[in-house]
SEBA-957674 format. One record per residue: z, y, x of N, C-alpha, C in turn; residue in three letters. Coordinates in steps of 0.1 Angstrom, whole numbers, plus 5000, padded with zeros to 4 digits. Layout:
N
ZYXZYXZYXala ...
This chain:
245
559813763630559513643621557913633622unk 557713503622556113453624555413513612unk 554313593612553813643603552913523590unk 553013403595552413333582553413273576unk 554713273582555913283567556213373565unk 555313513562555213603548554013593537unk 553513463540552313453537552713423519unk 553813293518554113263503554613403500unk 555413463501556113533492555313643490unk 554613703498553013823493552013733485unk 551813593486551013543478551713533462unk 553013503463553613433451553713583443unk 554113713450553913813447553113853439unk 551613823449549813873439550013823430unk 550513693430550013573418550713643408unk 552413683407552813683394552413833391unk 552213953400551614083395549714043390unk 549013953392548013913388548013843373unk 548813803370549813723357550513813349unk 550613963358551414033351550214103336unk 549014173349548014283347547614143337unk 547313973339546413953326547213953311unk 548313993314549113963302549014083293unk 548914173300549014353296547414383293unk 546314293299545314293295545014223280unk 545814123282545213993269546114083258unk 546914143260547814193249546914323237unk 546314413247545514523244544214463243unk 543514343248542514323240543114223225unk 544114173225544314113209544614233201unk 545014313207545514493196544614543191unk 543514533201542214633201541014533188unk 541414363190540814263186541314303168unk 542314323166543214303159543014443148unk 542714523156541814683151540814643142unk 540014593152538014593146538214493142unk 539114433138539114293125539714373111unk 540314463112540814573104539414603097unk 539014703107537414793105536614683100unk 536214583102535114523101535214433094unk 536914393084536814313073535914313063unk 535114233058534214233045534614303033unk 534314443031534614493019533614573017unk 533914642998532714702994532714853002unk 531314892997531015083005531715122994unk 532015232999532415302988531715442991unk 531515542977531315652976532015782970unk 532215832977533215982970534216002981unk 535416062975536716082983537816022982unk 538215982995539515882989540615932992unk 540716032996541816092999542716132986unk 544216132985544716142974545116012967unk 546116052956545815912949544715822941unk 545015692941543415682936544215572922unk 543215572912543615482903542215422903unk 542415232902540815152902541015082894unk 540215122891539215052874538314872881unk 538814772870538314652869537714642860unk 536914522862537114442850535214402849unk 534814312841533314292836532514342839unk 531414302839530214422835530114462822unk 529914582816529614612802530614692794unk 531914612804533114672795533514802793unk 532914892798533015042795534115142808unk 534115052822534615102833534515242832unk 533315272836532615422837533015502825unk 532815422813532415522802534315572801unk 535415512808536815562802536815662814unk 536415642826536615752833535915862830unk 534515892824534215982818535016032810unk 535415992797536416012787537616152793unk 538016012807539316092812539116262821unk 538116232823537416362833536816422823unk 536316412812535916492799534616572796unk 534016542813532316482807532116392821unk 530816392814530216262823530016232840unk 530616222847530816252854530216062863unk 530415952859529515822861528715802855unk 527715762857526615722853526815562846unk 526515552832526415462821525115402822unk 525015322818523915232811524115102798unk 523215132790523415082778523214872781unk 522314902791521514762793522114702803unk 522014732812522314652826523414772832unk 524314692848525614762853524414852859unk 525514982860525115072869525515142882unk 526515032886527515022895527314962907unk 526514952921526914862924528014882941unk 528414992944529215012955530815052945unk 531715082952532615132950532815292949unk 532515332936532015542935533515572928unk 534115652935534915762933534715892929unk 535315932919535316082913536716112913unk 536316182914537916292915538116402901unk 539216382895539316482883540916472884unk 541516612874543016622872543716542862unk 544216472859545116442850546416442850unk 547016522839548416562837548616672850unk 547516752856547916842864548016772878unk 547016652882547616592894545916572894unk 546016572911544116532913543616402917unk 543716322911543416172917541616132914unk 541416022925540215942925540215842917unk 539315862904539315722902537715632903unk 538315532910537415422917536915332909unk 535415332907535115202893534115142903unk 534715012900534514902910532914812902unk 532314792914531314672905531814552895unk 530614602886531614472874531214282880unk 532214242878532114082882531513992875unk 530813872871530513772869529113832860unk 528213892872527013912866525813852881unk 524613812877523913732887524013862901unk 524213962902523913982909525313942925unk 526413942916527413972921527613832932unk 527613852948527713792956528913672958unk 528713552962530113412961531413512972unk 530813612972532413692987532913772977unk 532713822965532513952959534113942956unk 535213852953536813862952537313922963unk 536713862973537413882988537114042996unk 535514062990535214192996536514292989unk 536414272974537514372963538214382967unk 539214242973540214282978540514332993unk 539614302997540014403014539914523009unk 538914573004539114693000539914752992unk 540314682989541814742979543114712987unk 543114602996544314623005544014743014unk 542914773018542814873032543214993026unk 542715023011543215143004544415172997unk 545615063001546615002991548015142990unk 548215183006548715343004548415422992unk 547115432993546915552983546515522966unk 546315392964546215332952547715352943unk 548015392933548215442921548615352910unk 547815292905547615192896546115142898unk 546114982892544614942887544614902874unk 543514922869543614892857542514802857unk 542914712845541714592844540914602828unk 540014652826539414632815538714532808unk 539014502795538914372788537714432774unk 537214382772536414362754537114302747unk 537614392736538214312724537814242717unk 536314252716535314142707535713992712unk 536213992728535713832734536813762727unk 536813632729537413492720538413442734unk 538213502746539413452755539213512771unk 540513532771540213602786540713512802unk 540113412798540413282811540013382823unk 539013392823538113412837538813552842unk 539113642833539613792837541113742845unk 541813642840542813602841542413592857unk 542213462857541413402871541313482885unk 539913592879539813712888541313812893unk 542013822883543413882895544013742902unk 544013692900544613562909543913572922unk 542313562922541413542930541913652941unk 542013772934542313882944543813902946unk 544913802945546113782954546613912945unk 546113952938547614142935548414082927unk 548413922918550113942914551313912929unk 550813932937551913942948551814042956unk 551514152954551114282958552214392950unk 553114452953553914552944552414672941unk 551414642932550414732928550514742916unk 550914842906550714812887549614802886unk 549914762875548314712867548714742850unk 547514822845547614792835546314722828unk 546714712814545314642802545114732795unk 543514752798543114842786541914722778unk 542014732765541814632753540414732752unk 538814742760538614822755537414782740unk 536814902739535614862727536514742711unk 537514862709538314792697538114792684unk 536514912685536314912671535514762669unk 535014712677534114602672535114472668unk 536214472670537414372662536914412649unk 537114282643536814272631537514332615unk 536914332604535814372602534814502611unk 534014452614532914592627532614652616unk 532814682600532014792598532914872593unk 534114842592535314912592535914992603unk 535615142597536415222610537615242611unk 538315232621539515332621540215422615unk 541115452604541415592598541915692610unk 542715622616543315772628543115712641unk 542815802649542215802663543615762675unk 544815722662545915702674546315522667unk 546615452678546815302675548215302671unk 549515382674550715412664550815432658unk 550115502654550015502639549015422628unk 547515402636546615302631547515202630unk 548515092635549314992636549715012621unk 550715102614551115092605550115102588unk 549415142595548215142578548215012573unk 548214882580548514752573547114732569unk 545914762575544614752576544614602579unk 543314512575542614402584542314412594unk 541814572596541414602609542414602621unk 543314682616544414752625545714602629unk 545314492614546614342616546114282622unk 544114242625543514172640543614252650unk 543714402654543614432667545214392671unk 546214392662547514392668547814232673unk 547214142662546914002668546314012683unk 545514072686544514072697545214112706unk 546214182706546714272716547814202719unk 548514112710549814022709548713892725unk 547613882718547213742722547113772742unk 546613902743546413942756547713952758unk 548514002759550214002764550213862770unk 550213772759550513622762549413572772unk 548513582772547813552786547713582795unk 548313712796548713802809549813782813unk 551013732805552613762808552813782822unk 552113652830553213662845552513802853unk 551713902845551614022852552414102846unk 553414112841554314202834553614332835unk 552414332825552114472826551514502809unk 551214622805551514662790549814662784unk 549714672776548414672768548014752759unk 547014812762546314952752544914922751unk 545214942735543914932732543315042728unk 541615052734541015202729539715162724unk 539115262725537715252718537115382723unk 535715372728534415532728533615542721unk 534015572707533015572692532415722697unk 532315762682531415912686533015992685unk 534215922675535615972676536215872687unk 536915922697537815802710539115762703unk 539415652699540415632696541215552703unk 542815612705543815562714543915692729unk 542715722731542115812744543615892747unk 544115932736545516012743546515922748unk 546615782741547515732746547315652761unk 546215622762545615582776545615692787unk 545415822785545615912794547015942797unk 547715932791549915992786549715822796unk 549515712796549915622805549115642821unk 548315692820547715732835548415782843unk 548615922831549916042834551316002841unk 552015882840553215812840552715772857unk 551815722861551515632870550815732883unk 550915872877550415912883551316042894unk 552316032879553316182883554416122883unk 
């Protein structure tokens, strides 16, 4: 046979093993593409260890993020401030609760000048990237405020009512529900509920009114307080406990 009628079928050959290698190329560079879009999504630093379970703390600036994970770790273990946040990366501490060792993660608080127009989107990459090992989040609220639109808003913003992640509400800083110069008689809210206090018939209103503007997160509501006495603090820990073990 004339050697240049082998010429198509070695050519048509290269061509489709040439067609083969770019396909086996383009595939492993979209994998590899598909990796470092992983790695290099916009989310916050974080500090500490994340290994384990982690439970992450939301919510404001001011609302007392830090000051309940201290509570729960049972000394001070985040750094507070009276005046301004003192937060601004993602810091993990690690302590036992209920006999189990989890991270918990207190997130920069939101809707203060410092907080960047990406600041939803960074939270949540970083909370999807970490979504394995996340636990529960909790979103923290002030019981003083008059409405919680914007808190609302913010889990929307970050897509978790479509995420199988719990969430709970912690109501915190309850002593300042009214009357503020009325304290608490007992440091537990099942029992504070029944005294039939002013105090104890607005926080229960308050805690009714958050249910209702949370509903479509079907998630439960506790109210606490970090006086110089913590009240509720057991029953917010016995719920950690639940989510944790």
């Amino acid at each position: 046979m004339p050697f240049w009628l082998l010429i198509p079928p070695v050519l048509g050959l290269g061509l489709g093993l040439g067609k083969l290698i770019h396909r086996i190329a383009t595939a492993e560079t979209a994998s590899s593409d598909s990796k470092l879009a992983d790695i290099y999504l916009p989310r916050f630093e974080h500090k500490g260890n994340t290994e384990g379970p982690l439970v992450v703390m939301l919510g404001r600036t001011g609302v007392g993020k830090s000051s309940l994970i201290n509570m729960l770790a049972g000394e001070p273990m985040m750094k507070v401030g009276a005046v301004a946040s003192t937060t601004r990366t993602v810091e993990i501490v690690r302590t036992s609760i209920g006999g189990v060792s989890a991270g918990f993660a207190d997130t920069p608080g939101f809707g203060e000048a410092h907080t960047s127009p990406g600041y939803e989107k960074r939270l949540r990459n970083w909370i999807m990237h970490h979504r394995s090992k996340i636990r529960l989040l909790v979103l923290v609220l002030q019981a003083d405020n008059k409405g919680y639109a914007d808190d609302h808003a913010f889990l929307h913003q970050l897509s978790l009512i479509h995420e199988a992640v719990p969430l709970l509400l912690v109501l915190n800083q309850a002593d300042k529900v009214m009357p503020v110069r009325k304290s608490f008689k007992h440091s537990s809210w099942s029992v504070e509920a029944g005294t039939g206090s002013q105090k104890a018939n607005n926080l229960r209103v308050k805690v009714q009114e958050v249910r209702r503007q949370f509903a479509d997160f079907h998630c439960d509501v506790i109210p606490t307080s970090l006086t110089d006495v913590p009240f509720n603090a057991a029953a917010f820990q016995s719920s950690i406990e639940n989510y944790l073990c």
